[in-house]
C-alpha positions as CSV (number, residue, x, y, z in Angstrom):
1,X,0.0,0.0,0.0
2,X,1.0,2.9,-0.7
3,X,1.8,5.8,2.1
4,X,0.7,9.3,2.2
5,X,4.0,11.2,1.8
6,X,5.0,14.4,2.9
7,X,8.4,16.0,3.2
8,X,10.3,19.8,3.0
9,X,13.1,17.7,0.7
10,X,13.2,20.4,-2.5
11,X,11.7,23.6,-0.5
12,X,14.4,26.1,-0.5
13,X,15.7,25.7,3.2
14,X,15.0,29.0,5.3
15,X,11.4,27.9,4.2
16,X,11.7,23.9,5.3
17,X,10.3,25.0,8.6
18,X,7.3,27.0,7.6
19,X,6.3,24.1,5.3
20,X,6.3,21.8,8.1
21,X,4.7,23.7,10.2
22,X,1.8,24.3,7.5
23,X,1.5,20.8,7.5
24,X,0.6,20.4,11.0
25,X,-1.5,23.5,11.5
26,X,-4.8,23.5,13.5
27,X,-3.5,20.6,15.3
28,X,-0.4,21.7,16.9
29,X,1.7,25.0,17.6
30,X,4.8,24.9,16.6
31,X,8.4,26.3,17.1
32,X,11.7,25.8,15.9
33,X,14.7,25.0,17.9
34,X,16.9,25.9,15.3
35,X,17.9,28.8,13.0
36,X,15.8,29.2,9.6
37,X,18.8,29.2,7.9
38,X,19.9,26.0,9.3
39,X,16.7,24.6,7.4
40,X,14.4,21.8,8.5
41,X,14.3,18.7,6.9
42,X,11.8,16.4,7.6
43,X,9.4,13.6,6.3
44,X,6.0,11.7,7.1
45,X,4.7,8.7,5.8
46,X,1.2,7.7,6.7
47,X,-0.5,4.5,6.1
48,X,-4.5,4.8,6.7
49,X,-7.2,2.3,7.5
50,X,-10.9,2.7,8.5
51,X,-9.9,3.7,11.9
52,X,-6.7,3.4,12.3
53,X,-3.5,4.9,10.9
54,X,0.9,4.5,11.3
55,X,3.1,6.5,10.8
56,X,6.9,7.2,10.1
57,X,8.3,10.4,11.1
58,X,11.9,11.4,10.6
59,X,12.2,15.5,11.5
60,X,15.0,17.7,12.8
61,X,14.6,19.1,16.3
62,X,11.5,20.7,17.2
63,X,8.9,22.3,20.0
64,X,5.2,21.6,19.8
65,X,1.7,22.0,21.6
66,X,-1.4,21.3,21.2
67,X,-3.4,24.2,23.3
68,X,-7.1,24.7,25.0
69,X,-7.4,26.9,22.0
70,X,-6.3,24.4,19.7
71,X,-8.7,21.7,21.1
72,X,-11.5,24.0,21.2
73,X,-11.1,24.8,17.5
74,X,-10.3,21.2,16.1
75,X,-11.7,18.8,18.7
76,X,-9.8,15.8,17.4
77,X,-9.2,13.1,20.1
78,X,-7.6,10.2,19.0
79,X,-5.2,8.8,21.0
80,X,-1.4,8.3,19.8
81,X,0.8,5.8,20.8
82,X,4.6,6.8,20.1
83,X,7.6,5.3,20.0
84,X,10.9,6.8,19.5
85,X,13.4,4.6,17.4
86,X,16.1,8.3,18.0
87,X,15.6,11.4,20.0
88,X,15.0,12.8,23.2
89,X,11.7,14.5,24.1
90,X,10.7,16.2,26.8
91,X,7.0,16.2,27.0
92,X,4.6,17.4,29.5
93,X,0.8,16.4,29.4
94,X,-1.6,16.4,32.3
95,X,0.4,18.5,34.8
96,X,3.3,14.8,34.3
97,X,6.6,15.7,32.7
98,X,7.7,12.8,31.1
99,X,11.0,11.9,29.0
100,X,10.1,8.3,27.0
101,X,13.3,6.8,26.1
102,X,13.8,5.4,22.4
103,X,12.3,2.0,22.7
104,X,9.4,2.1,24.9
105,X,6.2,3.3,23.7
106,X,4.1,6.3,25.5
107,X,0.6,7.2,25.1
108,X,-1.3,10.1,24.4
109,X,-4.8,11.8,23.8
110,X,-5.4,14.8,21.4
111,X,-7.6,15.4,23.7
112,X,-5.2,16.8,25.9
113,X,-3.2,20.1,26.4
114,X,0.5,19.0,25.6
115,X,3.5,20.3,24.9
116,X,6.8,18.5,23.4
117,X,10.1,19.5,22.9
118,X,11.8,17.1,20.6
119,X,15.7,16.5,19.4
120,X,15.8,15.7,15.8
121,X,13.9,12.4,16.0
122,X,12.8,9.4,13.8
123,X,9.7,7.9,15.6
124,X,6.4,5.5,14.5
125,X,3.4,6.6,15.6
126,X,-0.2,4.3,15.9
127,X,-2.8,6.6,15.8
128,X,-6.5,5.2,16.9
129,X,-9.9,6.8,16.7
130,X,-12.1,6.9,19.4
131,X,-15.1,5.9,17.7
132,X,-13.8,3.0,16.1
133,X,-11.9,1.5,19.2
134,X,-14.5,2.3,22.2
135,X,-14.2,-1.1,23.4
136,X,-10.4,-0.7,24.3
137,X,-11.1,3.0,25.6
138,X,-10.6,2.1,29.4
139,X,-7.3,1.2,28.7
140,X,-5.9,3.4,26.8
141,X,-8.0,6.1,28.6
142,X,-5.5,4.9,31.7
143,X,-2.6,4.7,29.7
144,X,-2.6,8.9,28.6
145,X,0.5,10.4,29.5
146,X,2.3,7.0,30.5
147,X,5.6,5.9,29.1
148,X,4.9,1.6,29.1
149,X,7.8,0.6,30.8
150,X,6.3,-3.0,31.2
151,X,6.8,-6.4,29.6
152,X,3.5,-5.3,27.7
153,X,4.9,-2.4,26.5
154,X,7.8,-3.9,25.2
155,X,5.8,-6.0,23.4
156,X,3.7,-3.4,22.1
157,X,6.6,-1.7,20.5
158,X,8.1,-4.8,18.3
159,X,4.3,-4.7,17.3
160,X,4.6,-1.5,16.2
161,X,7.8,-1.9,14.7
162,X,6.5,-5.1,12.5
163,X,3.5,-2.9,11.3
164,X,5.4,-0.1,9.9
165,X,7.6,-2.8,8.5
166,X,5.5,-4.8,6.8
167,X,2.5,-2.0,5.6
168,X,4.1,-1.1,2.3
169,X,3.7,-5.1,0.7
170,X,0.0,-4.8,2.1
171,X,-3.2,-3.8,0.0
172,X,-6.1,-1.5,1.5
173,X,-7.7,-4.7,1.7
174,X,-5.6,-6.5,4.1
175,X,-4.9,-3.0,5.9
176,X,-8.9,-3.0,7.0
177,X,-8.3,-6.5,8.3
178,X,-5.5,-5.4,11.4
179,X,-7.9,-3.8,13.1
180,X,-9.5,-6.7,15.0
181,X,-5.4,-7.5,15.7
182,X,-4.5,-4.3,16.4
183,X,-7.4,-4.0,19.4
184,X,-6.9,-7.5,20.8
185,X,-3.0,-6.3,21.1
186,X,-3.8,-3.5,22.9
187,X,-6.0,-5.2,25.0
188,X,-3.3,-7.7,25.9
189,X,-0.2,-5.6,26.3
190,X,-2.3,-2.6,28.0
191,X,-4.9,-5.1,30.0
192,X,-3.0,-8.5,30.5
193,X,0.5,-7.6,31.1
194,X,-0.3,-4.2,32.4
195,X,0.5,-0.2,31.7
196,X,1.7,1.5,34.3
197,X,-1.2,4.0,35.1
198,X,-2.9,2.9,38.1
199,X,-5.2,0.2,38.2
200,X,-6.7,0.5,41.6
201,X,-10.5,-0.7,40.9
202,X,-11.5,3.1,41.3
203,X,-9.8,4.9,38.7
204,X,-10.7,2.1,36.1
205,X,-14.4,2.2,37.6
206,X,-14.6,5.9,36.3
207,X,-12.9,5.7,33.1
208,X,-14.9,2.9,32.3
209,X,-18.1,5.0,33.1
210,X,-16.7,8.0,31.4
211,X,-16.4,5.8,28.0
212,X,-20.3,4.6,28.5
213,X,-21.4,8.1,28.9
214,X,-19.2,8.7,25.8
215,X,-21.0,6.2,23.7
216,X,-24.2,6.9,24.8
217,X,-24.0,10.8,23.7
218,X,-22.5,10.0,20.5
219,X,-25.6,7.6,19.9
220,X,-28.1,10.1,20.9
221,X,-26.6,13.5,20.1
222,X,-29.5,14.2,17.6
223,X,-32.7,13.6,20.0
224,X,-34.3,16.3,21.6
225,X,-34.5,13.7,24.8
226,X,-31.1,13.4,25.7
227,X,-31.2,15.2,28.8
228,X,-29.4,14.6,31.7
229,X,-31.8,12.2,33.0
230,X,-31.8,10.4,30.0
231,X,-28.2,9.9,30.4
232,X,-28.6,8.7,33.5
233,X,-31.0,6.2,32.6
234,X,-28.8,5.0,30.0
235,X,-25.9,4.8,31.4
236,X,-27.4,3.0,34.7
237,X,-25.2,5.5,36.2
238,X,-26.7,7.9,39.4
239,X,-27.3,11.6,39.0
240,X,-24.8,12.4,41.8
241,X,-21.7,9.9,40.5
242,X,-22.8,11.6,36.9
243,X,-22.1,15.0,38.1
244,X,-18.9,13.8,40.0
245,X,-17.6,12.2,36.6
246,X,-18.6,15.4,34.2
247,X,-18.2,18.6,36.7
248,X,-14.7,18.9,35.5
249,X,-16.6,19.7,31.8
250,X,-19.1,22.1,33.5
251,X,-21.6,19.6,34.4
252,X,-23.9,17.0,32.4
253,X,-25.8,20.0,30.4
254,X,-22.7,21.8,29.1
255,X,-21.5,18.0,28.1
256,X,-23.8,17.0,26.1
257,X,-24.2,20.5,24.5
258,X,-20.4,20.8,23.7
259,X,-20.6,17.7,22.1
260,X,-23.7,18.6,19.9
261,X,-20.8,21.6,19.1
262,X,-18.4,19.7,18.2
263,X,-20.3,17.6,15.8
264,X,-21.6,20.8,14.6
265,X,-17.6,21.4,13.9
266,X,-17.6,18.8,11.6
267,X,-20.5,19.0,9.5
268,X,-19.0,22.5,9.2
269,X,-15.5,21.3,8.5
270,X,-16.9,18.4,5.8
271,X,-16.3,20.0,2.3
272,X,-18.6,17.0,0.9
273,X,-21.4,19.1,3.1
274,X,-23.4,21.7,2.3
275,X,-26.1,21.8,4.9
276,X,-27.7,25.2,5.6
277,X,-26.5,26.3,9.6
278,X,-30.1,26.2,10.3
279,X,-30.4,22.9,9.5
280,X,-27.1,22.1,11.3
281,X,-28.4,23.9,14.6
282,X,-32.2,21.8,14.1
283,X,-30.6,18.4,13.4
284,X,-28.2,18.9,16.3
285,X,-31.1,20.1,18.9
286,X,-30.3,23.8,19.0
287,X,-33.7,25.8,18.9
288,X,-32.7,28.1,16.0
289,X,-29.6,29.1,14.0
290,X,-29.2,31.9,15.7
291,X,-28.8,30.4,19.0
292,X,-26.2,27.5,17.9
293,X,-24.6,30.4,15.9
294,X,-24.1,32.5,19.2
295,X,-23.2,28.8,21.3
296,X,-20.9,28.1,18.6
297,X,-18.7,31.1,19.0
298,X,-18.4,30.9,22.1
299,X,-17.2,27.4,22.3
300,X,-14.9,27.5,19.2
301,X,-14.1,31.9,18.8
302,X,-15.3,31.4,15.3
303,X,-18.5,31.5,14.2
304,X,-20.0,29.0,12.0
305,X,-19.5,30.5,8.5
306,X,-16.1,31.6,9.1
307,X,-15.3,27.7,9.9
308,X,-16.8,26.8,6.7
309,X,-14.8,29.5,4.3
310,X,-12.1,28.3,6.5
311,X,-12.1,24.6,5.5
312,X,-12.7,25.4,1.4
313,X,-9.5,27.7,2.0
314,X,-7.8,24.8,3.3
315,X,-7.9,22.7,0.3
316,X,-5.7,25.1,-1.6
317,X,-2.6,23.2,-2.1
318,X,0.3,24.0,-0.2
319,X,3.0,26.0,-1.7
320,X,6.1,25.7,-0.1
321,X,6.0,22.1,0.3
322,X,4.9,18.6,-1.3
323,X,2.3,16.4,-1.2
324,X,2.9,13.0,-2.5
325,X,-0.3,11.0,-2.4
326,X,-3.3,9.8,-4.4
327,X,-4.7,12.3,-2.5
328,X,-3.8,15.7,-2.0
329,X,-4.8,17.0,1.6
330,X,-3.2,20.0,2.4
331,X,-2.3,19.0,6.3
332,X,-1.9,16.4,8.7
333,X,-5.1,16.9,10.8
334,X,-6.6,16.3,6.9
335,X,-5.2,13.0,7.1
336,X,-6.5,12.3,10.3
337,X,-9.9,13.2,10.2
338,X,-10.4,10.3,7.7
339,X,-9.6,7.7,10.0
């Protein structure tokens, strides 16, 4: 199969690092740790399933974050498990500095505020939509902002390592087939062998009841009845423990209504789309246009039709740097969002 492909190899090199840093725009800030002049080269190939995608990143040294700001405007949360084959980074996520040592995987939500300071590096990342691996959710839900320093983890990596090896002879085909294998490995080297969050039958207890409430939204986010007694219901989860679990995210009201945003966001952010906003705001429970419109901005600091122009200016092609692909996104969180 072939990879996704892009690289600042040909861009003249005091503009290597703005290319780069066009590529991962809206999903990261970025800063160099190096002169302009020195230029920037680096390279990403990304192999994409239904779901799932790896990838092979070779780049000089480098700072990034990923903001409330950034979160707010692209609301990606996949998880990403990294490991570093070279380089040192010093990363900080969830008030934890950590530094993962080449060799052992870590793991990470987009979900998160982060921030990443990296030596020139040559890493393989497994990236992993929510949606499409719920059932493993617990798990890696423990794992954020762990380095897997455990026999699991070790085992993990080779994993890792084999896929990014072996992708290139695959077709799409076979690629949609690894997903069952991919989850049961997670589930083994996270669940059997053990990550090195905690495991004490609490935490687990509320991540696990965090990911029902999850599922549960998502499957209801268009009727008018999810309230938070509805939830409640659903989830078989008391009004008290509920509030416990979402008053961290302003209560059960503000949840559901920030994820009704969100998928707002991407209807807005779906170029094959054209809904109307009022029809957006109606489908998505919001009792006029105007309303959502208002909600919207305050949740994201755009408002809905700047998103839109936004995302048809997006697919102009970038300039400074190359694309090779069968298909020709313009950045990396383009990539992702089809997973």
């Amino acid at each position: 199969m072939k990879a996704e492909r892009f690289t600042t190899q040909g861009v003249p090199r005091s503009d290597q690092f703005d290319a780069w840093r066009g590529w991962q725009d809206s999903l990261f800030d970025t800063k160099a740790l190096c002169p302009a002049a020195a230029g920037f080269e680096a390279e990403s190939l990304t192999w994409r399933s239904n779901g799932w995608a790896i990838s092979r990143v070779q780049a000089s040294a480098i700072g990034i974050s990923r903001t409330k700001r950034l979160i707010r405007r692209n609301p990606m949360d996949h998880w990403v498990i990294t490991l570093s084959r070279k380089g040192i980074s010093q990363l900080t996520i969830r008030d934890q500095s950590l530094m993962p040592p080449s060799g052992l995987p870590f793991v990470v939500s987009l979900a998160d505020v982060l921030v990443n300071e990296r030596s020139s590096y040559d890493q393989v990342q497994l990236m992993l939509s929510r949606d499409e691996f719920h059932s493993v959710a617990p798990l890696l839900d423990a794992a954020r902002g762990t380095v897997l320093d455990t026999s699991g983890g070790r085992l993990l990596a080779d994993y890792l390592l084999m896929l990014e090896r072996h992708l290139p002879a695959l077709e799409q085909r076979e690629m949609a087939q690894l997903r069952p294998a991919i989850e049961t490995m997670i589930q083994m080297c996270l669940g059997v062998a053990g990550a090195d969050p905690p495991t004490q039958p609490g935490s687990m207890v509320g991540i696990t009841q965090m990911e029902r409430i999850r599922r549960v939204v998502r499957a209801h986010l268009r009727s008018p009845a999810l309230t938070p007694r509805k939830l409640c219901q659903e989830t078989g989860i008391s009004r008290p423990a509920l509030y416990r679990l979402l008053e961290g995210q302003g209560g059960a009201g503000h949840y559901i209504r920030r994820r009704r945003l969100v998928e707002g966001f991407r209807l807005l952010s779906d170029p094959t789309l054209d809904h109307p906003v009022s029809r957006i705001a109606r489908d998505l429970c919001f009792s006029s246009a105007s309303v959502f419109s208002r909600a919207f901005r305050e949740e994201f600091e755009m408002s809905p039709s700047e998103v839109r122009a936004h995302r048809f200016a997006g697919l102009e092609p970038i300039r400074a740097a190359r694309m090779e692909s069968d298909l020709e996104l313009r950045r990396l969180t383009d990539s992702l969002r089809l997973i």
